[in-house]
KOLNULUM-564408 format. One record per residue (C-alpha): residue number from 0; x, y, z. Coordinates in Angstrom, 2 decimals, always signed. Layout:
N
R  nr       x       y       z
R NUM       X       Y       Z
...
//
This chain:
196
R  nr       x       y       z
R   0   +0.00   +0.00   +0.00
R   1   +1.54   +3.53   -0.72
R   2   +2.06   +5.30   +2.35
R   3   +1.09   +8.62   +0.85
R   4   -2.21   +7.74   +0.42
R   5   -2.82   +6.83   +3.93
R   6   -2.23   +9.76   +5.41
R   7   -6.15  +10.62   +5.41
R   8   -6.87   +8.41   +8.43
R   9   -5.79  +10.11  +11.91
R  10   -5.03   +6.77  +13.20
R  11   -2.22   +6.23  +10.16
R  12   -1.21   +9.42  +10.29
R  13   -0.46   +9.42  +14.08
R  14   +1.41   +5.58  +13.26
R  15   +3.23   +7.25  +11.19
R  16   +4.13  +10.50  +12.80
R  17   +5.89   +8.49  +15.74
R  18   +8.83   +7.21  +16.42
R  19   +8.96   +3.05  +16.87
R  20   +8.51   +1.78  +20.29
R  21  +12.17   +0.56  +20.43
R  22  +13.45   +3.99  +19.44
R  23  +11.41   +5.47  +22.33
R  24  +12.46   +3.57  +25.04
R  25  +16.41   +3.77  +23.98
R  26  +15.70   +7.69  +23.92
R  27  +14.15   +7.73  +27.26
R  28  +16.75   +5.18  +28.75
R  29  +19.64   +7.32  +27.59
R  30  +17.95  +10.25  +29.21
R  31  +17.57   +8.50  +32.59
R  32  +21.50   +7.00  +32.10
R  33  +22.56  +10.43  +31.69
R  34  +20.95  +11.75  +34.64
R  35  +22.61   +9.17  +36.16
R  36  +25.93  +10.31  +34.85
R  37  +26.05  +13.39  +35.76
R  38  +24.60  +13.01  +39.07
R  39  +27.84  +10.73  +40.52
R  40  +29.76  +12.89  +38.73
R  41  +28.39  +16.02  +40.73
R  42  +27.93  +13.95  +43.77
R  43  +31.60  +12.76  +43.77
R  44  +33.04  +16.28  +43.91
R  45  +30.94  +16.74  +47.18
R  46  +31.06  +13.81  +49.07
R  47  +34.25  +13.95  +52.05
R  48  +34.11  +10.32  +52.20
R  49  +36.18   +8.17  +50.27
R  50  +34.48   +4.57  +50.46
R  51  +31.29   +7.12  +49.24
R  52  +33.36   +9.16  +46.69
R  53  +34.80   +5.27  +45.20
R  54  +31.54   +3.69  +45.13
R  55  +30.12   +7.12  +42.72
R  56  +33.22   +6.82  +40.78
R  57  +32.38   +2.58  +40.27
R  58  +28.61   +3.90  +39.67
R  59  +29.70   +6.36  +37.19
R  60  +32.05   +4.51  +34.92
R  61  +29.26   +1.68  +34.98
R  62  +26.62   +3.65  +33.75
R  63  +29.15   +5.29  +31.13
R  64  +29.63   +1.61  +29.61
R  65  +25.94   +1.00  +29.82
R  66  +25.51   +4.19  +28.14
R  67  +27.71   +2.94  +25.30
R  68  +26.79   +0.41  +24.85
R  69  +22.96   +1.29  +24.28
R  70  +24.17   +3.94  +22.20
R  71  +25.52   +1.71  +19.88
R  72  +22.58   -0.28  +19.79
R  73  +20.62   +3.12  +19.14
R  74  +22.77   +3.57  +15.93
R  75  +22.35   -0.08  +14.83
R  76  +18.51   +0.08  +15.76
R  77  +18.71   +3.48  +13.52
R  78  +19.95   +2.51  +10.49
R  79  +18.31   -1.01  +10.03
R  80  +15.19   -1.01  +11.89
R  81  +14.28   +2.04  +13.40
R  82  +10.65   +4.03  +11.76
R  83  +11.54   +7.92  +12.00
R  84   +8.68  +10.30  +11.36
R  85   +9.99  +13.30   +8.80
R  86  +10.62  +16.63  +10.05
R  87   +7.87  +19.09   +9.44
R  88   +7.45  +19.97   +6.07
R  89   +7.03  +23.76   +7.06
R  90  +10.33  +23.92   +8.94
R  91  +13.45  +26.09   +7.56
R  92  +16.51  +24.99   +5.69
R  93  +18.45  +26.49   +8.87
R  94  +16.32  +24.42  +11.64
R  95  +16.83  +21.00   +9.82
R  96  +20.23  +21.31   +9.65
R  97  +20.62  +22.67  +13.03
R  98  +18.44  +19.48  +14.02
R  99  +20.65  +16.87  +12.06
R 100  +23.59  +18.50  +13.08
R 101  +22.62  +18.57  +16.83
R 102  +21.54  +14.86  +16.39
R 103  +24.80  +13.63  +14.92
R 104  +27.11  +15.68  +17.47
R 105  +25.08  +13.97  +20.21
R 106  +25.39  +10.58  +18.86
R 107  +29.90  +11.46  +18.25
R 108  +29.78  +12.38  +21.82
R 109  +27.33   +9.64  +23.81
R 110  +30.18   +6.84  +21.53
R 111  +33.47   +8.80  +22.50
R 112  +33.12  +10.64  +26.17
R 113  +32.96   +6.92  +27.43
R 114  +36.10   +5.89  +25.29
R 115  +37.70   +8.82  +26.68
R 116  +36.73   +7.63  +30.77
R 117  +37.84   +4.13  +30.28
R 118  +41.48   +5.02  +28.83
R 119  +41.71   +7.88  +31.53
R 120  +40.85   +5.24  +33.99
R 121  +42.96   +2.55  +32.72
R 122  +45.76   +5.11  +32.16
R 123  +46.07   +5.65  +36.06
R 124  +47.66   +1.99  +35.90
R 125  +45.41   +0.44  +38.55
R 126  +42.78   -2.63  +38.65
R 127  +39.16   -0.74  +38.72
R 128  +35.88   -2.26  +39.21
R 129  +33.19   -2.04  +36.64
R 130  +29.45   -3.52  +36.57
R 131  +30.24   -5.78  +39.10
R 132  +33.63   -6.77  +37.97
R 133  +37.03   -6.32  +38.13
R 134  +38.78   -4.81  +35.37
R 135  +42.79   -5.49  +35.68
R 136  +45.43   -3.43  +35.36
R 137  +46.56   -3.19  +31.56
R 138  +49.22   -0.37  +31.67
R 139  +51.83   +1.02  +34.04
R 140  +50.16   +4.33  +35.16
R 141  +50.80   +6.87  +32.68
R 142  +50.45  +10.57  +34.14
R 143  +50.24  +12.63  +30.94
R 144  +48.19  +10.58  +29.60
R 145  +45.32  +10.47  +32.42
R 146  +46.12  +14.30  +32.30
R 147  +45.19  +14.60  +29.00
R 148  +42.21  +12.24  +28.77
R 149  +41.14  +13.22  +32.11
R 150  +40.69  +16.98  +30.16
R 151  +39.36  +15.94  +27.00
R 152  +36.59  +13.70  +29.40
R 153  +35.90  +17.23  +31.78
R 154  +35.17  +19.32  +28.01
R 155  +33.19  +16.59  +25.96
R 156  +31.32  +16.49  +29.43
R 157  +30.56  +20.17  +28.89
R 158  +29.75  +19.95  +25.66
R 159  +27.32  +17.09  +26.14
R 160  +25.26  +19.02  +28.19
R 161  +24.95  +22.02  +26.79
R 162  +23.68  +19.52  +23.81
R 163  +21.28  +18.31  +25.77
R 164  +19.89  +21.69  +27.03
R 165  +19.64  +22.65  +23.71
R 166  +18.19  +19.42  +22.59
R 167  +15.72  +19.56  +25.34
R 168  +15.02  +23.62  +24.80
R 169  +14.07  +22.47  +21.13
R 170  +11.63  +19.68  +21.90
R 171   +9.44  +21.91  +24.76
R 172   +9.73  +24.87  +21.90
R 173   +7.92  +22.24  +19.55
R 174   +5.51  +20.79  +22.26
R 175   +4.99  +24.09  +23.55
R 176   +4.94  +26.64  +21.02
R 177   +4.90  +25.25  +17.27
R 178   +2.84  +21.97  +18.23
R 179   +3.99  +20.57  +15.46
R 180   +4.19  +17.04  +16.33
R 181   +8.01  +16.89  +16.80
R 182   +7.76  +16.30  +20.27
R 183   +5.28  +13.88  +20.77
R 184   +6.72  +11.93  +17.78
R 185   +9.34  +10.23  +20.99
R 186   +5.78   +9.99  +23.47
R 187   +4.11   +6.49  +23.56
R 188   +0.71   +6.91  +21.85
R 189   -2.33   +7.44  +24.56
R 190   -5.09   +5.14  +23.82
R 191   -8.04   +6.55  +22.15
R 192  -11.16   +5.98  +23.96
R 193  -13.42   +3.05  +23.41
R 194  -16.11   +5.12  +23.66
R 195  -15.13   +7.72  +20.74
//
């Protein structure tokens, strides 16, 4: 059946305006591994005790991992599975680009800022424990190099949320003020009435 001449029936058109279930749920999860993230991150630096300041650190590299690896799955899920409404046919030149662009800096970051914990935390030279496990030592400690990666990990950090402020300030701008579907495309579907 040709999908454009569908479009008539509200219940089609909303089917088609969404985002997969899948896609929604690896958004949302990201979200809540992110809050995550940041939180141990923020905690850490405020905590005095050190059993409480390790177990934030463990916390936080775990949930980096967990965010990679959904993030990869994401981009599989994406690219051979994945149903993506279209952008609003009324939107400007500028604002897709600006919205592709935004997307594909968020996706570079989410895959490298835990790349860039794990060799900071294997460059200090030391055995560290990860989701449950013990990760050995692989290198003698390497200063510089914990230095540097330790740096790049504090600015992608940055970066990545000031992405997701704007990210966020873009989809209440949609659900708010252009209602234009963008930002209920990632909200599960309520159920219609039975009595409608």
């Amino acid at each position: 059946m040709d999908p454009t001449t569908a479009i008539d029936s509200p219940a089609v058109a909303e089917e088609v305006q969404r985002h997969d279930a899948v896609s929604m749920t690896l958004h949302w999860l990201t979200l809540l591994l992110l809050i995550v993230l940041f939180w141990t991150a923020w905690a850490r630096e405020e905590v005095s005790d050190g059993d409480t300041a390790a177990l934030l650190l463990t916390v936080h590299r775990s949930t980096g991992v967990l965010i990679w690896a959904v993030t990869l799955f994401r981009l599989a899920w994406k690219t051979t599975a994945a149903r993506t409404p279209a952008l609003p046919s009324g939107m400007p030149r500028a604002q897709r680009w600006a919205a592709r662009a935004s997307e594909v800096a968020l996706y570079l970051i989410l895959v490298a800022q835990p790349i860039t914990g794990f060799v900071q935390s294997i460059a200090r030279g030391k055995p560290l424990p990860l989701l449950g496990l013990s990760v050995p030592a692989v290198m003698a400690r390497d200063e510089a190099l914990t230095h540097l990666f330790h740096d790049i990990h504090e600015t992608t950090a940055t970066v990545l949320l000031v992405l997701v402020g704007l990210h966020a300030c873009a989809a209440l701008l949609h659900g708010i003020v252009l209602r234009d579907g963008v930002f209920s495309s990632m909200l599960p579907a309520r159920k219609r009435s039975t009595e409608e």
